[in-house]
N, C-alpha and C positions, 0 to 999 in steps of 0.2 A: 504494500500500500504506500509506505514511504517513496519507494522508489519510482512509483506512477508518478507521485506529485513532485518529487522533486525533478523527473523525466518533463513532464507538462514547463517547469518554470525552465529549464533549460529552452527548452521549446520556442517559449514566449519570449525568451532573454534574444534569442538564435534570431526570432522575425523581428522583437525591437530593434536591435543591433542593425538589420538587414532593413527596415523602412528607415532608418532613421540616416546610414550610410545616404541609400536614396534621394532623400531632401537636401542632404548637406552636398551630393556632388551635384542635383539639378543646381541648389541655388548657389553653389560655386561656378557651372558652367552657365546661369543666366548674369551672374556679376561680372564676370570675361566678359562677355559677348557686350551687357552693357558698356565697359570698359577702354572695349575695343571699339563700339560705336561711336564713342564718346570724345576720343583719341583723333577718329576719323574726321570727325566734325572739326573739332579744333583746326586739323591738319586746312579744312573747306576753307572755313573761316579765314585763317591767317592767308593763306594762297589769295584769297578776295582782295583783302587787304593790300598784300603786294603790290596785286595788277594796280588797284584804286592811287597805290603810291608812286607807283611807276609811270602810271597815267599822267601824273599828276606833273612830274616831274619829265615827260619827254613833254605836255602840254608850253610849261614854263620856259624849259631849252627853246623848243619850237618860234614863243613870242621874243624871246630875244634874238635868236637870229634874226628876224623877222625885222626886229627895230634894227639890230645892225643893218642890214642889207637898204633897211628905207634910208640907215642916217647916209651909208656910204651912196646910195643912190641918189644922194641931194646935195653929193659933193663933197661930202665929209669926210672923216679920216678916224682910223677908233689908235691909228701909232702917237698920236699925242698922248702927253702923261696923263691929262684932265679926262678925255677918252675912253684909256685904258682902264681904269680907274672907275670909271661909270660902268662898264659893261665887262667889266672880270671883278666887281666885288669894291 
């Protein structure tokens, strides 16, 4: 009789053990996955970014040549110090 019951809580201990594994590697592998999506997005994110700064900055390049080439197409000169100066910073 002892040996039934203590057979049965083996049992019970054996499918504890064995659902309880279960949950702990689902919600291990849904924390990865979240983890990794998460990861991914960042990665969107920041790429967005870039292009928006790169835009930004070939936009800017763009307008100053732009004005170079109008000031030297009005006869002007960017080799003067006062110039160079205005249009390198």
């Amino acid at each position: 009789m002892k040996t039934k019951r203590f057979g049965r809580y083996i049992i019970m201990t054996l499918c504890l053990v064995i659902c309880l594994s279960v949950v702990l590697i689902t919600a291990s592998k849904y924390i990865t996955d979240l983890t990794i999506s998460d990861c991914f997005q960042r990665l969107r994110d920041s790429t967005n970014q870039y292009i928006l700064d790169i835009r930004q900055e070939v936009e800017a390049d763009g307008n100053l040549m732009e004005a170079i080439a109008d000031y030297i197409g009005q006869g002007g000169s960017v080799d003067s110090e006062k110039n160079w100066k205005y249009f390198h910073g």
